[in-house]
Each structure stands twice: as structure tokens, then as C-alpha cells.
py3Dmol code that shows the C-alpha trace and the ligand (Angstrom):
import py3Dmol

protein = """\
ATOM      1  CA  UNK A   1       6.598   3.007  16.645  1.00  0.00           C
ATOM      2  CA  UNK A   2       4.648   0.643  18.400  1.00  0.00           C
ATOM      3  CA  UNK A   3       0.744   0.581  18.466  1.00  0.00           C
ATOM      4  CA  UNK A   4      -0.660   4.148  20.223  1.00  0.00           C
ATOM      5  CA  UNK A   5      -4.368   3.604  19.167  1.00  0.00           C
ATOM      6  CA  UNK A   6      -5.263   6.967  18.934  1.00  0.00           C
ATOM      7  CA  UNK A   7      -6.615   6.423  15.153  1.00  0.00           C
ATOM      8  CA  UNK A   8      -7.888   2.632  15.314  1.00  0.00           C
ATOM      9  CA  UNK A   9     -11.227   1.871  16.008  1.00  0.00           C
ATOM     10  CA  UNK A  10     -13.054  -1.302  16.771  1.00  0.00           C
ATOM     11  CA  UNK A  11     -13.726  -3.313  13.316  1.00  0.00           C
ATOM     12  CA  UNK A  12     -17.131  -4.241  15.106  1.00  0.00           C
ATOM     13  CA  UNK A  13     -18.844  -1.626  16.217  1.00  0.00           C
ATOM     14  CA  UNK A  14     -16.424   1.774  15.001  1.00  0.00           C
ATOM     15  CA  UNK A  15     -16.457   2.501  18.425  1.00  0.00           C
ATOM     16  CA  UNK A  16     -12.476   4.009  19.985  1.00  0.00           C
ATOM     17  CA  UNK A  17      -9.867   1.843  21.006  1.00  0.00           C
ATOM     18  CA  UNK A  18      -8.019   1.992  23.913  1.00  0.00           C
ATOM     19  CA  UNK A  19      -4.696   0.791  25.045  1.00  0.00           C
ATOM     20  CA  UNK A  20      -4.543  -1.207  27.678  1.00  0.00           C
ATOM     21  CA  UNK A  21      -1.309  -3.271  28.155  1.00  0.00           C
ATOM     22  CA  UNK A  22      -0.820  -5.141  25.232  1.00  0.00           C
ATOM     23  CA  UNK A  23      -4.252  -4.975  23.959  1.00  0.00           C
ATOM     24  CA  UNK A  24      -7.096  -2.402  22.249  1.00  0.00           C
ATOM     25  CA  UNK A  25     -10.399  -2.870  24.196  1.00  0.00           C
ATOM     26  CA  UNK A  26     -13.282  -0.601  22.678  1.00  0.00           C
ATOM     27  CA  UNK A  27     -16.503   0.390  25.789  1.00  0.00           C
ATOM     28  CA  UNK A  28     -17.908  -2.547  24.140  1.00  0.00           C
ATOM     29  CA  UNK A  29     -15.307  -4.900  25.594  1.00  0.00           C
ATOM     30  CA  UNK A  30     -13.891  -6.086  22.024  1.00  0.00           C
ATOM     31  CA  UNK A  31     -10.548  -6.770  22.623  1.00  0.00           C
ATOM     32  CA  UNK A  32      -7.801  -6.809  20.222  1.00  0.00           C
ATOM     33  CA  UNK A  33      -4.175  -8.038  21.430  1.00  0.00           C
ATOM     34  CA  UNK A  34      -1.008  -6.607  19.933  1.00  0.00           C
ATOM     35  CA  UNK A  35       1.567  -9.074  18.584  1.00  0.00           C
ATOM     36  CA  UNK A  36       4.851  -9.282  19.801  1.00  0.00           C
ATOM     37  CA  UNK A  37       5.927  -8.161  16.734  1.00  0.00           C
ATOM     38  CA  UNK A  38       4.181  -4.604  16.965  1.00  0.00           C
ATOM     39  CA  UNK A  39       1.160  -5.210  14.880  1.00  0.00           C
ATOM     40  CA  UNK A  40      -2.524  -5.198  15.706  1.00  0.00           C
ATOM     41  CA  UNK A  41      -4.921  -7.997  13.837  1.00  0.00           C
ATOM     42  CA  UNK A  42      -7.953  -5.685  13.365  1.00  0.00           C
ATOM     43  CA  UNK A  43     -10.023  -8.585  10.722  1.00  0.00           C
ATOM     44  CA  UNK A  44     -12.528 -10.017  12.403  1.00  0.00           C
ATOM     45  CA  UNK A  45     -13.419 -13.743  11.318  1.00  0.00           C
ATOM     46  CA  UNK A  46     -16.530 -12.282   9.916  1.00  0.00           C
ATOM     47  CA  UNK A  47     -14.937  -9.478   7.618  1.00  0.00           C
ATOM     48  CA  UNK A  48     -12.561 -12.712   5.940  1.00  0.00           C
ATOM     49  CA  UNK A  49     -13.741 -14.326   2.957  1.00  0.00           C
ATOM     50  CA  UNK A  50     -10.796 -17.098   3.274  1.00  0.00           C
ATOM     51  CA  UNK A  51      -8.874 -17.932   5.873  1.00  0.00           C
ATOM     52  CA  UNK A  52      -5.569 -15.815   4.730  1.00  0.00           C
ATOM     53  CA  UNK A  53      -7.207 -13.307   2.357  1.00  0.00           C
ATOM     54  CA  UNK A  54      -4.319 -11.329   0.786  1.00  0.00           C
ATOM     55  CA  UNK A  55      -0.914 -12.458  -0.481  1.00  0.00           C
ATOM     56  CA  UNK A  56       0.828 -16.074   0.447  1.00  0.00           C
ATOM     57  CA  UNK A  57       3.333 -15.935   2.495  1.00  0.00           C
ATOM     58  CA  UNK A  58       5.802 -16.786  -0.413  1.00  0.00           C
ATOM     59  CA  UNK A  59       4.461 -13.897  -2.492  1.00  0.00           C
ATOM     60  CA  UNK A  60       5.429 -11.992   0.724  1.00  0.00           C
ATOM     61  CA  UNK A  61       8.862 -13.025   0.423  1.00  0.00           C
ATOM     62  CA  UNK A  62       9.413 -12.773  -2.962  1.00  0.00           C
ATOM     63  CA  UNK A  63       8.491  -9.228  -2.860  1.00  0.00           C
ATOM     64  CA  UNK A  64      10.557  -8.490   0.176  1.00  0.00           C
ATOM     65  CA  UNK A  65      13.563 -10.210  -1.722  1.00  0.00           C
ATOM     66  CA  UNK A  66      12.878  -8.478  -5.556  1.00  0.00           C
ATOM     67  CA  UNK A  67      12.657  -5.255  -2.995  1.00  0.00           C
ATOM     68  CA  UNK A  68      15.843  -5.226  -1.937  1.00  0.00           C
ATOM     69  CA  UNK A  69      17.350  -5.498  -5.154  1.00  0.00           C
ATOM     70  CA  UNK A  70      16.578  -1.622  -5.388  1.00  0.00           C
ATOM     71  CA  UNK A  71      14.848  -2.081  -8.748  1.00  0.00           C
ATOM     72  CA  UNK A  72      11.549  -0.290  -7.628  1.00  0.00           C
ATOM     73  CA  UNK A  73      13.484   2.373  -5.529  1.00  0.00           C
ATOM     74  CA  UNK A  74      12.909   4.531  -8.123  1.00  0.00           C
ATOM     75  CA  UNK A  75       9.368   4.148  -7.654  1.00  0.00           C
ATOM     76  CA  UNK A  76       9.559   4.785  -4.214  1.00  0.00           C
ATOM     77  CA  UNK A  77      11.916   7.677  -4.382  1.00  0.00           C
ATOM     78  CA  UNK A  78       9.144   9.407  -6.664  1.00  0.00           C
ATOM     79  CA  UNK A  79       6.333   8.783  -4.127  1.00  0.00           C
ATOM     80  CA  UNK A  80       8.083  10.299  -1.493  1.00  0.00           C
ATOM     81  CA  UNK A  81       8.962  13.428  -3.186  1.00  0.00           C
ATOM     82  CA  UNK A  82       5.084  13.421  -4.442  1.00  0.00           C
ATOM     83  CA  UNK A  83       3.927  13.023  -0.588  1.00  0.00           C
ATOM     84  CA  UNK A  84       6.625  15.723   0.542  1.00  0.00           C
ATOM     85  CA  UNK A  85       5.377  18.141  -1.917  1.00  0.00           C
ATOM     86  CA  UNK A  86       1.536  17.270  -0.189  1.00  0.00           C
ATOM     87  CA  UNK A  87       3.354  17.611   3.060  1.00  0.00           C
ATOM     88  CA  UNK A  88       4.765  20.625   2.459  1.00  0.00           C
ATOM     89  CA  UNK A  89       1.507  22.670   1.258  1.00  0.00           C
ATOM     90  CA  UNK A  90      -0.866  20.759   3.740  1.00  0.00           C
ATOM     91  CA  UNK A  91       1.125  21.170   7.150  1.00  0.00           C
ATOM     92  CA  UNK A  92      -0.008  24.525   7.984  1.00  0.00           C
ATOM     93  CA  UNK A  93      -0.934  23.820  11.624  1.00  0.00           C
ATOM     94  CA  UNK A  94       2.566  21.674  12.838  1.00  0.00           C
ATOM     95  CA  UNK A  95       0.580  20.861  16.161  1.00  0.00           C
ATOM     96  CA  UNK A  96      -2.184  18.638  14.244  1.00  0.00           C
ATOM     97  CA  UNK A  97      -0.239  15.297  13.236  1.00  0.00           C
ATOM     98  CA  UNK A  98       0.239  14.333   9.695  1.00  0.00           C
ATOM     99  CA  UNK A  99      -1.622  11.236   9.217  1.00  0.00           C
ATOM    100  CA  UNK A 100      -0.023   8.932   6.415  1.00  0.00           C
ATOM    101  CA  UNK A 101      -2.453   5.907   5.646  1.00  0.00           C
ATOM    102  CA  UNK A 102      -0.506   2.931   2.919  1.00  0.00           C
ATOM    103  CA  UNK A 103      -3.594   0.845   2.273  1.00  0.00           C
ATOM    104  CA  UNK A 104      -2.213  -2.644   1.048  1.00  0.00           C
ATOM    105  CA  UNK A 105       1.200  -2.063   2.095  1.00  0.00           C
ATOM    106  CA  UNK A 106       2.377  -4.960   1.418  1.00  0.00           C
ATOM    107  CA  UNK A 107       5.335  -5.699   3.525  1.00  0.00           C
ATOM    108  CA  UNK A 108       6.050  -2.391   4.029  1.00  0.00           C
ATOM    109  CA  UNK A 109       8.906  -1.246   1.631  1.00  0.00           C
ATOM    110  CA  UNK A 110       7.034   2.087   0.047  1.00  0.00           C
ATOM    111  CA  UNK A 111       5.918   2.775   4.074  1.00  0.00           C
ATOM    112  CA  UNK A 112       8.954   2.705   5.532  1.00  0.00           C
ATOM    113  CA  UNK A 113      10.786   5.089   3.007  1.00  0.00           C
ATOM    114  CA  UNK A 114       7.989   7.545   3.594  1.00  0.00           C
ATOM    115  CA  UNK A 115       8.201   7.310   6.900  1.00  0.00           C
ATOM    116  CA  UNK A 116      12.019   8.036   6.754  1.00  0.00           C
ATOM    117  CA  UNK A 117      10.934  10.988   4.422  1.00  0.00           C
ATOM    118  CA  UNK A 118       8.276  12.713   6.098  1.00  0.00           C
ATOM    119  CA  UNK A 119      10.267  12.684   9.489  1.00  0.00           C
ATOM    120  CA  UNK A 120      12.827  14.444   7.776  1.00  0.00           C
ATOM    121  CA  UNK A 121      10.936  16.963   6.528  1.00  0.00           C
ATOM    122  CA  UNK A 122       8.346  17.255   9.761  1.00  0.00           C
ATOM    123  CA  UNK A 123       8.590  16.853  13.655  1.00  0.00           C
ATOM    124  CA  UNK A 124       4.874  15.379  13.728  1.00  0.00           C
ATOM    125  CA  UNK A 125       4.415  12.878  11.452  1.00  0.00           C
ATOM    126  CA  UNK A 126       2.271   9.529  12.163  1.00  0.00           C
ATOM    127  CA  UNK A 127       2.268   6.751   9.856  1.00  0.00           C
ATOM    128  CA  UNK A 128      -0.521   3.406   9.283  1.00  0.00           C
ATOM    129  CA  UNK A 129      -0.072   0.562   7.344  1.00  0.00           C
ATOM    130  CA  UNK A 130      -3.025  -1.531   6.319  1.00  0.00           C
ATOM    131  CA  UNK A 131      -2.872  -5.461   4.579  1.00  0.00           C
ATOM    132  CA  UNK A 132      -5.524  -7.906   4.527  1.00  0.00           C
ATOM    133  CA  UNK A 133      -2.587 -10.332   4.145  1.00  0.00           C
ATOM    134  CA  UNK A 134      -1.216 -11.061   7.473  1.00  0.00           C
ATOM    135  CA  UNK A 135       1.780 -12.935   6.360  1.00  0.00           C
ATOM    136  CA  UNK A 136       2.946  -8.783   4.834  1.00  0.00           C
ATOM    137  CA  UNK A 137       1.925  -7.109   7.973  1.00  0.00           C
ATOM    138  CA  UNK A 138       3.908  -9.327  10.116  1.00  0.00           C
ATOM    139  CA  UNK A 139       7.106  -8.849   7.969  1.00  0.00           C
ATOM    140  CA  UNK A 140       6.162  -5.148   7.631  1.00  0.00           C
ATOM    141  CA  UNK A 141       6.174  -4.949  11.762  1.00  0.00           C
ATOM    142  CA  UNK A 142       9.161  -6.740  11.907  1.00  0.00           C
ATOM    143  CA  UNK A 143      11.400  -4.672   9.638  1.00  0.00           C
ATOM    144  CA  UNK A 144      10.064  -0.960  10.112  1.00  0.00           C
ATOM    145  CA  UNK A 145       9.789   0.093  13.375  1.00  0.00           C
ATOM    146  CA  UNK A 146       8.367   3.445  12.940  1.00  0.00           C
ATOM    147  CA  UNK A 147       5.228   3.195  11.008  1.00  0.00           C
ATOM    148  CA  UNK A 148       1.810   1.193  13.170  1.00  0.00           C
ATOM    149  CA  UNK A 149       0.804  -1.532  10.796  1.00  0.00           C
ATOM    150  CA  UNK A 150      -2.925  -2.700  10.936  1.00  0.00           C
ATOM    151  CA  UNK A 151      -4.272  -6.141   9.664  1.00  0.00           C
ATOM    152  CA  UNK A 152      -7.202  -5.086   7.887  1.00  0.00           C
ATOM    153  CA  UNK A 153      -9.470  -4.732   4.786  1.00  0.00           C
ATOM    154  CA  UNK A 154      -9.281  -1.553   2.776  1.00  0.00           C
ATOM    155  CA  UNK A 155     -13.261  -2.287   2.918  1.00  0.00           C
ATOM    156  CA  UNK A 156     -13.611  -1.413   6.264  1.00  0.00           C
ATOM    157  CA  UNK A 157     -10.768   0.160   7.636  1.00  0.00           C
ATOM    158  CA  UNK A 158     -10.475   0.510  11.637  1.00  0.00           C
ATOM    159  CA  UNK A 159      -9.084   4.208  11.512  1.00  0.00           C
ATOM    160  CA  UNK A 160     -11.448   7.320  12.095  1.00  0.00           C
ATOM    161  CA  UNK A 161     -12.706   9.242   9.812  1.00  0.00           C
ATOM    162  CA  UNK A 162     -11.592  12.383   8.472  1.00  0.00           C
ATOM    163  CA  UNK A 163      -8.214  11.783   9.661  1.00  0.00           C
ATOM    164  CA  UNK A 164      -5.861  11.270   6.806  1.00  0.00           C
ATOM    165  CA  UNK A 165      -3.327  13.774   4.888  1.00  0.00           C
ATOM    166  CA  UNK A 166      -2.699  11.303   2.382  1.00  0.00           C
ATOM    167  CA  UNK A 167      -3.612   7.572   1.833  1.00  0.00           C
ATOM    168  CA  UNK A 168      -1.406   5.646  -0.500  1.00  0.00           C
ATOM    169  CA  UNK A 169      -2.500   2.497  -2.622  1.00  0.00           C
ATOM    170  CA  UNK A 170       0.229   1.315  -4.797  1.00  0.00           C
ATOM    171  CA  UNK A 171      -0.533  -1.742  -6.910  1.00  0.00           C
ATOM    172  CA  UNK A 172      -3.399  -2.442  -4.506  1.00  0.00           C
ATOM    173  CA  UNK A 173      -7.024  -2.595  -4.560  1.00  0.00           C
ATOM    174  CA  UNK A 174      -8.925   1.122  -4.011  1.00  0.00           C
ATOM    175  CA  UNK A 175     -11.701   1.057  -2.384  1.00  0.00           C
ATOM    176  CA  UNK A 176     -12.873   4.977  -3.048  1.00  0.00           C
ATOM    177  CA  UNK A 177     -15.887   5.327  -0.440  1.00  0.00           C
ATOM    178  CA  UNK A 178     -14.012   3.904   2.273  1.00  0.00           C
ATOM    179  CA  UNK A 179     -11.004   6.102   1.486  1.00  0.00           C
ATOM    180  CA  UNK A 180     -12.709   9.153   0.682  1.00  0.00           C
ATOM    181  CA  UNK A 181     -14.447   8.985   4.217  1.00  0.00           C
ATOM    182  CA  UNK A 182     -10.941   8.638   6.065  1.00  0.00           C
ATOM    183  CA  UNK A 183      -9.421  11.642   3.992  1.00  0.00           C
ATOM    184  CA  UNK A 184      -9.137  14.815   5.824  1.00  0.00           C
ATOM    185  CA  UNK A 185     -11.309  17.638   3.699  1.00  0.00           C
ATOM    186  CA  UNK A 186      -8.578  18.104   0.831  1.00  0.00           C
ATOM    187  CA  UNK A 187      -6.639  15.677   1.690  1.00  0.00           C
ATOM    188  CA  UNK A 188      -4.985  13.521  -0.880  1.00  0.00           C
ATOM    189  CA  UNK A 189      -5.025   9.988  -2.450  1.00  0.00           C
ATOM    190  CA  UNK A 190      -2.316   8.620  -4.152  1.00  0.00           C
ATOM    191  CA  UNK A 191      -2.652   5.776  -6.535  1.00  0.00           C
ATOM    192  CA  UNK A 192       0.233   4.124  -7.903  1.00  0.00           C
ATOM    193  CA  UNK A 193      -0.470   1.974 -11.045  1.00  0.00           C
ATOM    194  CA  UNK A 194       1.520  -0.033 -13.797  1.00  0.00           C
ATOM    195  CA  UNK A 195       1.977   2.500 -17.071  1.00  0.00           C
ATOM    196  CA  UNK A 196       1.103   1.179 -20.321  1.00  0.00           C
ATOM    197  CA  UNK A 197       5.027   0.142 -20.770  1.00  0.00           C
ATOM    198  CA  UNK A 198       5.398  -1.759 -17.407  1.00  0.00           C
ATOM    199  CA  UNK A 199       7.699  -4.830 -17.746  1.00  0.00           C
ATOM    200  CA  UNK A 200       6.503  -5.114 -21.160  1.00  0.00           C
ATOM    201  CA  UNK A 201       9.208  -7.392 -22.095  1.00  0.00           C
ATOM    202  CA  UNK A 202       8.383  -9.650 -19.428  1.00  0.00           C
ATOM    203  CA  UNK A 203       4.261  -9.509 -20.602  1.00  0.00           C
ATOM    204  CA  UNK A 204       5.748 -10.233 -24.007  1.00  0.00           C
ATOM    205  CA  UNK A 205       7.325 -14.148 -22.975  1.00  0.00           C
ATOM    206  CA  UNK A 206       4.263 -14.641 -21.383  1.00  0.00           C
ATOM    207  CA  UNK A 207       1.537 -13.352 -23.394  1.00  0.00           C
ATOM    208  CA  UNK A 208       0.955 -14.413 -27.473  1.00  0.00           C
ATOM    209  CA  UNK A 209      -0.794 -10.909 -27.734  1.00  0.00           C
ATOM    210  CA  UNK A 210      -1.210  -8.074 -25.292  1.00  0.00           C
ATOM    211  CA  UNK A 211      -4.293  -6.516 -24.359  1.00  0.00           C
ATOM    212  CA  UNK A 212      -4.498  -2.734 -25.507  1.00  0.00           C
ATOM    213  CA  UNK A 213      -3.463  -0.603 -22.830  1.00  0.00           C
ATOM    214  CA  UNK A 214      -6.570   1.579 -20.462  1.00  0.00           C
ATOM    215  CA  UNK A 215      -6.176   3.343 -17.698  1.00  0.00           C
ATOM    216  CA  UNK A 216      -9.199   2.820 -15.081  1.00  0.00           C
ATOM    217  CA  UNK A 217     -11.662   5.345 -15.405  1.00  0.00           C
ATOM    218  CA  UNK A 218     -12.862   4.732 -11.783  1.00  0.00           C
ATOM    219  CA  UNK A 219     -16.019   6.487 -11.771  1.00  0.00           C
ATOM    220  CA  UNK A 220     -16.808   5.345  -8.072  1.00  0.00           C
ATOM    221  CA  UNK A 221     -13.873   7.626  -7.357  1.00  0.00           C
ATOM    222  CA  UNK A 222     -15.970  10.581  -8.187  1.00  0.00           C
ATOM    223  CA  UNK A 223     -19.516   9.323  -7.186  1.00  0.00           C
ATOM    224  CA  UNK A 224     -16.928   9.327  -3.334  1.00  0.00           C
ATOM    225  CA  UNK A 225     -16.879  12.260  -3.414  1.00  0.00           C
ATOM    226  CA  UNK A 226     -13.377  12.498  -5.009  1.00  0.00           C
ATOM    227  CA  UNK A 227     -11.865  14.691  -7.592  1.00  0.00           C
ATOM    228  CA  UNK A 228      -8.941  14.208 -10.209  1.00  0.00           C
ATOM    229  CA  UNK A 229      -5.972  16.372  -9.057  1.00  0.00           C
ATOM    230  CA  UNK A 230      -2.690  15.763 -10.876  1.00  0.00           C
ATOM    231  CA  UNK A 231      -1.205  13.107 -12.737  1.00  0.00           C
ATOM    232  CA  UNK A 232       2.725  12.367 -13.366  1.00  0.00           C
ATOM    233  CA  UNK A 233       4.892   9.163 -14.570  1.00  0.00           C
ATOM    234  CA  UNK A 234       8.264   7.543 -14.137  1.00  0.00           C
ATOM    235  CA  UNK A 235       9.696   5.511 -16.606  1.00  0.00           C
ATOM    236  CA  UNK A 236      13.277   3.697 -16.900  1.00  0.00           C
ATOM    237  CA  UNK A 237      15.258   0.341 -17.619  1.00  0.00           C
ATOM    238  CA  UNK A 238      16.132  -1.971 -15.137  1.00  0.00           C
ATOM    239  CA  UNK A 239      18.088  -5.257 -15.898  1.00  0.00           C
ATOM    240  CA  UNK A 240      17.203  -8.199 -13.904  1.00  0.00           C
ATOM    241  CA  UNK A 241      19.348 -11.044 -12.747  1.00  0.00           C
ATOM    242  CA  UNK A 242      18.339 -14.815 -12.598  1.00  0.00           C
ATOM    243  CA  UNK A 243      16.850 -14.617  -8.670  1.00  0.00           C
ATOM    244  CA  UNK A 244      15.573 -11.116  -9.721  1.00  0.00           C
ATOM    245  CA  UNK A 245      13.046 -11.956 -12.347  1.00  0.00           C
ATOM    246  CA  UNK A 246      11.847 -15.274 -10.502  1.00  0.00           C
ATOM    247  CA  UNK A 247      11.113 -13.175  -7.367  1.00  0.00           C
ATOM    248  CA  UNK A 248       9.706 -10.444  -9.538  1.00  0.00           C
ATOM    249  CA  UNK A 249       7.279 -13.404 -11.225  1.00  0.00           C
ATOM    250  CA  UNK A 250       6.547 -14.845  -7.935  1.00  0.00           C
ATOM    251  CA  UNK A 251       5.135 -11.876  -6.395  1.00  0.00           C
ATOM    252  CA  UNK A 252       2.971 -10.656  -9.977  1.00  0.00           C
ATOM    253  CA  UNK A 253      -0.043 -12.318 -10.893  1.00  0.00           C
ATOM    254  CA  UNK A 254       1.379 -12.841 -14.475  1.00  0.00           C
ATOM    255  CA  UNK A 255       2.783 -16.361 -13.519  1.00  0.00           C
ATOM    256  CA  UNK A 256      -0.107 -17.877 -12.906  1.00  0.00           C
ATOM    257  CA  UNK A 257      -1.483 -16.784 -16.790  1.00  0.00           C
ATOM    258  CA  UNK A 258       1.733 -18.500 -18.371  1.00  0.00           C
ATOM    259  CA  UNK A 259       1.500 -21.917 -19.917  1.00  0.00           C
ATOM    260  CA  UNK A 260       4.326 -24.841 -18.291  1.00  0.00           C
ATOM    261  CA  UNK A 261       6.265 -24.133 -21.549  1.00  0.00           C
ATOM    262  CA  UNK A 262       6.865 -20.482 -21.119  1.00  0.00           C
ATOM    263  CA  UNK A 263       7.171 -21.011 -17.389  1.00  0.00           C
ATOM    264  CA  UNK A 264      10.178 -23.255 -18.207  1.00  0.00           C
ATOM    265  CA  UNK A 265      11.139 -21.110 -21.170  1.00  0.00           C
ATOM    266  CA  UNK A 266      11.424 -17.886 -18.426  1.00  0.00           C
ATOM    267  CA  UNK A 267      13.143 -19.578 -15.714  1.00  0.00           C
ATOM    268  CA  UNK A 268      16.227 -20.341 -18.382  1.00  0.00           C
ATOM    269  CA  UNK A 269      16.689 -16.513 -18.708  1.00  0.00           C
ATOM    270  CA  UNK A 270      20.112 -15.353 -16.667  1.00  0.00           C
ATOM    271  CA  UNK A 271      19.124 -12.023 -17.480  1.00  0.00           C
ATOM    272  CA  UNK A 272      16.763  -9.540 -18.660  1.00  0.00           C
ATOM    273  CA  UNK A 273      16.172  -5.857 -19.445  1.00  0.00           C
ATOM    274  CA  UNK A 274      13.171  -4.601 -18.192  1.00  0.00           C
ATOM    275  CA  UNK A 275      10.890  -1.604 -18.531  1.00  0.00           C
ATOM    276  CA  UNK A 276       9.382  -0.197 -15.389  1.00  0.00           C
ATOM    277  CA  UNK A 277       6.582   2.371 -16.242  1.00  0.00           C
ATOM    278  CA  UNK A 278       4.732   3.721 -13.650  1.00  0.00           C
ATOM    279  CA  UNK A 279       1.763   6.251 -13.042  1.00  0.00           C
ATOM    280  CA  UNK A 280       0.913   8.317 -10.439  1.00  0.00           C
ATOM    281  CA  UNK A 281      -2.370   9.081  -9.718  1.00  0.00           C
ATOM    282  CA  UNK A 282      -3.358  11.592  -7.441  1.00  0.00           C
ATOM    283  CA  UNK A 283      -7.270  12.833  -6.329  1.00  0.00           C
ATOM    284  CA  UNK A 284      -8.319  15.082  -4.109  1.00  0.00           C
ATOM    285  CA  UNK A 285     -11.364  14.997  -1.416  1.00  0.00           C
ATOM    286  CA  UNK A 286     -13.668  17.761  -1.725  1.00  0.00           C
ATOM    287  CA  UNK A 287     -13.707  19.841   0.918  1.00  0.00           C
ATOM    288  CA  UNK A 288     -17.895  20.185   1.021  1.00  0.00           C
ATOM    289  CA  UNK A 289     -18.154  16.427   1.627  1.00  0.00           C
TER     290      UNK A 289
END
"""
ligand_1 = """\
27
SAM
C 0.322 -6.183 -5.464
S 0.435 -6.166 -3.709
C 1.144 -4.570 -3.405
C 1.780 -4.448 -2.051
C 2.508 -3.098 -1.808
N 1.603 -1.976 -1.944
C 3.663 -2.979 -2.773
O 3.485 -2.336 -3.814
O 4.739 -3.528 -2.489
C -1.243 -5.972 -3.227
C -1.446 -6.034 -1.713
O -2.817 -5.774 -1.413
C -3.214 -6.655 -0.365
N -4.682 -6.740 -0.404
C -5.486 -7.477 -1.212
N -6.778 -7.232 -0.936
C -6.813 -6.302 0.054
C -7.853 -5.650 0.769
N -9.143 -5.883 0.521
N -7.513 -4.783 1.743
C -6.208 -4.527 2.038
N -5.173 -5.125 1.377
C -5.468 -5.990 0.406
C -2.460 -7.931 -0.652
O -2.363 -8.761 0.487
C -1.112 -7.382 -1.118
O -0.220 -7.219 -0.036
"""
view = py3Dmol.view(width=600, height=400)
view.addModel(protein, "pdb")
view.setStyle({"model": 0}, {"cartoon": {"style": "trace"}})
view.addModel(ligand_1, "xyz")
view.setStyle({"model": 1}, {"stick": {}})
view.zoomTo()
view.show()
């Protein structure tokens, strides 16, 4: 789906957009162009603290590549029957749009299965991806034509308030207040984290010792005006193949913590079994705030 604006807002002055052509323009005369590629770059200069905040480009890719190997479809197969099961018990009125937010999509793989999913299951279904990284959002545009992807911060997020079913943030960076304030009363946030098992035999070439496992208490969460809701888990074996596991290392922050000898040691591996361990974490806005 290609840009409608109806949601954005202008990142400088939360004003509405509107489409004109190939561009948002809020009454304030900001004016945002659409890419050829479908996406809208809604970070000011201002808002970035580098020059391309997010991912690398090559982090980009090598999730795009581990992605297609199918070893986190399982992960993705469990969100969407999660966010159907929201879907189901929140679409009461089918003439109000379902408003799916991904905040730090990434390049898009967990969106664009969702997307498939929810338009299954429901005729009115609108979909928003969000990276700071532009390098994702571009290859997110690119490759899933049905979902409007957003260059942005989760920070400040260009999208009205009150307006979201569900916002996703898998492996990402919550930002609760800013969240909270885009959730529709009751509406839902999903957070998808690494379980205490989570390519622990990977951790364990990398690491001499691990670091005892804790689950973020996120009190900010609450003081958002957020509640705990439910919380479930997935957890299976996967084995990797050579290309696999470097793509896999590429796109974690764990090879940057391993010394040049278990680097080396890592990249000499034509196989491994891993453990993928993941929890879902779900919270709920409250409906007086
Ligand atoms: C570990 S990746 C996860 C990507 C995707 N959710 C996935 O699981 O495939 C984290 C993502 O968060 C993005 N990111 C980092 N800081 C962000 C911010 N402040 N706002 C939005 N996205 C951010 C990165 O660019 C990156 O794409």
C-alpha cells in the first residue's frame, strides 16, 4: 500500500499531513516527499543523533538474508496468531480500521507476515512500519507492498494518538510513553524478547561466562500508563548452515563482544544447532488514561 497519510503527522509541529502528489505537507508548510520506493522519511535532521541512526546497511542485509532461511518463522508464525487472537476480540466495530503499528521493523519480515495475516482474517486492516534505520525501511518498502513504512524514531513517532490496536516491538527498543499515548484505550503492546535459552550455544563460543538470565522489569511501562496482560514463549532447535550463522552474527550485537580468536574460531563452524527461545510480552493500555 502506498503512503495514504491519514495517521502521519508532521515530526515538527504534530500537526496532520496531507497528501499532495508525492509529498505530505502539514498547514505549516513542512513538506515531506515520498520515495520512489513507497516510504516516507519522517526524521528530521534535528531528531538524529548520527547521521544513519539505526542498523548499517550490512546488518540490514544480513538480517534480510538469515530471514529467509525460515529459521525465525516460527517466531513470526506465533506473533501472528498472538495479534489474530487481539484482532479477533478487539474488532467489534469492522467500519473503524485496525491500526497495526511494528515499531523498529527492521526490514520488514515480522510486518509483512502480519499484514498477510490480518487481511485474511479482516476486510479493514491498516498496517505502519517504523525504523530509525533508513537503510531497513527502504528494503522494507521495497519488498512488502502492503504495509506504509515510516522513517522514524520510536521517541517521537509521527502517527496520532490514540490510534493503534496493537504496536509490535520485537528485539527493538520500547519506548513506553510514546507507545502508550498512540495505543487505542485497551489496546495492546506486544514485546518480543530473547528467552533466557536464546542461541545459547552461540553465547557459549563467544562468552567465557554468561550473565545470569533477567527479564526487564520495565517499570516506565507502568508509570505509561500500561498494565501487564499475558505472557507466553516459544522454544525449539534450529540448525544453522555456514552462511546461516555468519548472517545470524552479522545482524546480533554479540559479534562485536567476541575476541579475533573466537571470531576466527566461529567462522570455521559448517554447522551448528541452535536454540531459539523467545518471549512474548504483552501489556495492555488502561482504558482511564
Ligand atoms: C534488533 S533490530 C530488530 C528489527 C526487527 N524488529 C526484527 O526483529 O527483524 C532493532 C531495530 O531497531 C531499530 N532502531 C534502533 N533504534 C530505534 C529507534 N529509536 N526508533 C526506531 N527504531 C530503532 C534498528 O534500526 C533496527 O532495525
Amino acid at each position: 500500500m502506498s503512503i495514504t497519510s491519514d495517521l502521519m503527522i508532521c515530526p515538527m509541529d504534530g500537526s496532520i499531513l496531507k497528501r499532495v502528489e508525492n509529498s505530505l505537507h502539514c498547514q505549516h508548510n513542512h513538506q515531506f516527499d515520498i520515495a520512489r520506493q513507497g516510504y516516507v522519511n519522517l526524521l528530521p535532521v534535528q531528531f538524529k543523533r548520527s547521521r544513519s541512526p539505526g542498523d548499517t546497511k550490512e546488518m540490514v542485509q544480513a538480517r534480510r538474508d538469515f530471514l529467509t532461511t525460515t529459521a525465525y518463522q516460527g517466531i513470526s508464525d506465533h506473533l501472528n496468531q498472538l495479534v489474530l487472537a487481539e484482532s479477533n476480540v478487539n474488532i467489534t466495530d469492522t467500519s473503524a480500521p485496525f491500526n497495526l503499528l511494528d515499531a523498529g521493523c527492521g526490514e520488514g519480515y515480522y510486518l509483512a507476515r502480519l499484514n498477510q495475516a490480518l487481511t485474511n482474517a479482516h476486510n479493514n486492516v491498516q498496517t505502519f512500519g517504523v525504523d530509525i534505520a533508513k537503510f531497513a525501511i527502504l528494503a522494507a518498502a521495497k519488498s512488502d507492498k502492503k504495509s506504509q513504512y515510516i522513517v522514524a524514531s520510536n521517541k517521537h513517532l509521527p502517527l496520532l494518538d490514540a490510534h493503534f490496536d496493537i504496536i509490535v516491538c520485537a528485539f527493538g527498543f520500547p519506548c513506553f510513553a510514546e507507545f502508550a499515548k498512540k495505543l487505542k484505550p485497551n489496546g495492546k503492546l506486544i514485546l518480543v524478547e530473547s528467552g533466557e535459552k536464546h542461541l545459547i550455544e552461540l553465547r557459549n563460543k563467544i562468552y567465557p561466562s554468561l550473565k545470569a538470565y533477567q527479564q526487564n522489569p520495565y517499570p516506565d511501562a507502568i508509570e505509561a500508563g500500561l498494565s501487564w496482560y499475558k505472557q507466553d514463549n516459544i522454544c525449539y532447535e534450529q540448525l544453522l548452515d555456514k552462511s546461516a550463522l555468519a548472517n545470524l552474527l552479522l545482524m546480533t550485537p554479540h559479534i562485536h563482544k567476541a575476541s579475533h580468536e573466537k571470531k576466527k574460531a566461529l567462522e570455521n563452524l559448517s554447522e551448528l544447532n541452535i536454540t531459539i527461545d523467545i518471549n512474548y510480552r504483552i501489556l495492555t493500555k488502561n482504558s482511564a488514561e
